[in-house]
Rosetta silent file (secondary structure, phi, psi, omega in degrees, C-alpha in Angstrom):
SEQUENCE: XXXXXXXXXXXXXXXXXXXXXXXXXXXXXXXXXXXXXXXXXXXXXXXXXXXXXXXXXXXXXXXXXXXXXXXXXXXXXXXXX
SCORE:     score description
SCORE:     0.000 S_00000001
   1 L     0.000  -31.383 -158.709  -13.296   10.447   15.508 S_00000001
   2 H   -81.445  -19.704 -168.536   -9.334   10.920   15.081 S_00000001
   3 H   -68.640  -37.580 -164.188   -9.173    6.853   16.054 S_00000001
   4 H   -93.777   -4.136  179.878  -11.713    5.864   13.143 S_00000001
   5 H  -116.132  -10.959  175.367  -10.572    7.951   10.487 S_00000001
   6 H    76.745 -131.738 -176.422   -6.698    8.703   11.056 S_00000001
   7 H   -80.055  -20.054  161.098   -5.149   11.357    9.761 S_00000001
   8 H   -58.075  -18.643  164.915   -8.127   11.922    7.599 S_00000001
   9 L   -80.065  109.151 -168.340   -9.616   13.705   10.539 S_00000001
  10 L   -93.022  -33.129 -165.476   -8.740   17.539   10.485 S_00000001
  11 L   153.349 -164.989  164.965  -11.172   18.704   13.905 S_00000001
  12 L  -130.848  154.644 -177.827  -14.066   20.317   14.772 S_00000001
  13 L  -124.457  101.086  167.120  -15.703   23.064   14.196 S_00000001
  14 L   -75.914   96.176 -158.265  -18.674   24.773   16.218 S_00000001
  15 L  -122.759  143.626  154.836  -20.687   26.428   13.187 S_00000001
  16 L  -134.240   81.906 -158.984  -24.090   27.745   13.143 S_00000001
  17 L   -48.995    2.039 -154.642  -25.046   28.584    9.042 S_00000001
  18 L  -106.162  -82.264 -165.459  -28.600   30.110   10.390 S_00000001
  19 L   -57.865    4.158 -168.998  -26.732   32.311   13.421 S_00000001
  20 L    13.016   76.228 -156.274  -23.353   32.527   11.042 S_00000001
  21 L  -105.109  149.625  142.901  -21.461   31.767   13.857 S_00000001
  22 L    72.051    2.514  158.027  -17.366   30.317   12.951 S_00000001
  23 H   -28.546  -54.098 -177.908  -18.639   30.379    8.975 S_00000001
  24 H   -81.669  -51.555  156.973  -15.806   31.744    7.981 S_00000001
  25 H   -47.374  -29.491 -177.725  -13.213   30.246    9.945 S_00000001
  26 H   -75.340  -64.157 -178.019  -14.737   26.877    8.866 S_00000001
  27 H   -70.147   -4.674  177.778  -14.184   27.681    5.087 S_00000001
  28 H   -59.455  -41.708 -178.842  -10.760   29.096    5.513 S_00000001
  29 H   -52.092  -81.641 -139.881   -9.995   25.592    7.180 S_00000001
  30 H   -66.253  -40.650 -167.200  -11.711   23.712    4.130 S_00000001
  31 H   -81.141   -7.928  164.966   -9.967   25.854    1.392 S_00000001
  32 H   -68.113  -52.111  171.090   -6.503   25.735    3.233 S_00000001
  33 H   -47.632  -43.615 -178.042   -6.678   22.011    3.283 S_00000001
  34 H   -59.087  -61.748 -166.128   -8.141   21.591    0.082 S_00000001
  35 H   -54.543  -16.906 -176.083   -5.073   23.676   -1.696 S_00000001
  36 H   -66.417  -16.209 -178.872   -2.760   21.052    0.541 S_00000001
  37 L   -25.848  177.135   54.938   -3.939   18.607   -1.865 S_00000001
  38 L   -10.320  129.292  144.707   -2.096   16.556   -4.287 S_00000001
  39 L    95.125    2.015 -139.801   -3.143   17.258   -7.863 S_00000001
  40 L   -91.525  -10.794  171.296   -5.048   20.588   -6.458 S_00000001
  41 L   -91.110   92.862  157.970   -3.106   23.118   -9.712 S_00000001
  42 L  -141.204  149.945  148.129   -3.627   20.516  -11.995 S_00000001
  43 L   -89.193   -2.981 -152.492   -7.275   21.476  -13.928 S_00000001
  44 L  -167.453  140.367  169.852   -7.097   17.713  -14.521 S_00000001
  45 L   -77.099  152.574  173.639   -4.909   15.327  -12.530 S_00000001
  46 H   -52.554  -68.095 -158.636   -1.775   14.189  -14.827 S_00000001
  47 H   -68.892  -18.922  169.259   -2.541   10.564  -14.375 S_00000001
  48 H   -55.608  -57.638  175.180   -6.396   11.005  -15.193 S_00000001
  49 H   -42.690  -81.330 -161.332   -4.785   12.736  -18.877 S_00000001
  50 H   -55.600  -33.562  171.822   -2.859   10.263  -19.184 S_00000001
  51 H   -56.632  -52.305  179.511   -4.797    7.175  -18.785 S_00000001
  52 H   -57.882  -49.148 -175.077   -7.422    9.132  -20.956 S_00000001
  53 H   -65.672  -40.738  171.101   -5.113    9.045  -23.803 S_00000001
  54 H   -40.914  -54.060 -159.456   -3.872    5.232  -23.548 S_00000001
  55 H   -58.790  -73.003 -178.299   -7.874    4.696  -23.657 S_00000001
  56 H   -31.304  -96.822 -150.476   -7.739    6.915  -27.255 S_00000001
  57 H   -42.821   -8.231 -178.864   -4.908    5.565  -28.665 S_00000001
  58 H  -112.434  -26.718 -173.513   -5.947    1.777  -27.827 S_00000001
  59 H   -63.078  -54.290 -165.415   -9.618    2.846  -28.766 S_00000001
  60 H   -47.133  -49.186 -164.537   -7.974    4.322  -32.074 S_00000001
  61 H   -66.825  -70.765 -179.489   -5.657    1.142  -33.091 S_00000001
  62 H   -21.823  -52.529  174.224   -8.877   -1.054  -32.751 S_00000001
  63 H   -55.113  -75.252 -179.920  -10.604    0.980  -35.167 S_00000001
  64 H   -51.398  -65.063  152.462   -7.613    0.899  -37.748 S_00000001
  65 H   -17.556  -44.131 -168.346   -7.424   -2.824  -37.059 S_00000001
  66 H   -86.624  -43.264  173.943  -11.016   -3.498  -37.545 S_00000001
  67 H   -47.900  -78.027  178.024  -10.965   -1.087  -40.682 S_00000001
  68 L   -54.664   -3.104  171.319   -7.878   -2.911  -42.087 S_00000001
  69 L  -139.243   32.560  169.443   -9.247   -6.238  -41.753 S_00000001
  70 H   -77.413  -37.423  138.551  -12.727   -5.974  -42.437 S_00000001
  71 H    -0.180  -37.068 -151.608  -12.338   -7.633  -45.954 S_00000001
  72 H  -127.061   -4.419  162.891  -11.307  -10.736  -44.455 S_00000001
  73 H   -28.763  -65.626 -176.453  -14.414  -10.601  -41.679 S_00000001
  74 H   -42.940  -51.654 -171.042  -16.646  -13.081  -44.014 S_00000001
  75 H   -61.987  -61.321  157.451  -13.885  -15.388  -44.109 S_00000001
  76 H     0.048  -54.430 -179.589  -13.217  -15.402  -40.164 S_00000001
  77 H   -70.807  -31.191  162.961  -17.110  -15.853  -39.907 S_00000001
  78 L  -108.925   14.337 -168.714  -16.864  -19.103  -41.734 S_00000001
  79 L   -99.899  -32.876 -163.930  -13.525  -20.769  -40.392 S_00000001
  80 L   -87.941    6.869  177.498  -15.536  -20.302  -36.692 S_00000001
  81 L   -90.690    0.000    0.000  -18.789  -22.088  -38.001 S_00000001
């Protein structure tokens, strides 16, 4: 396993959920790792925020663009026929 997945491979575990054998050791593992995280106090990763806002603010300008030059649609519409 450690050859096909790299460093992405944390171990094994010998669990039984029915006989709740190593249960607990097993989530201590996942939630230690998990907190090792990048991004894991973030409620939102930073670059996911940010990226959401370029998308507004280029979403936004269209709109105000499209607004501010709707007047001059009709003409547009007959210089391409």
């Amino acid at each position: 396993m450690k050859e096909k997945y790299g460093d992405r491979f944390m171990g094994y575990f010998n669990v039984s959920a029915k006989a709740n054998v190593n249960m607990t050791e097993l989530l201590d593992s996942i939630l230690s790792t998990a907190k090792s995280l990048p991004n894991m106090n973030e409620t939102v990763p930073r670059s996911y925020h940010n990226l959401r806002n370029k998308i507004k603010v280029s979403a936004a300008e269209r709109y105000l663009l499209t607004r501010r030059f709707a007047p001059l649609a009709p003409i547009a519409r007959s210089i391409r026929a």
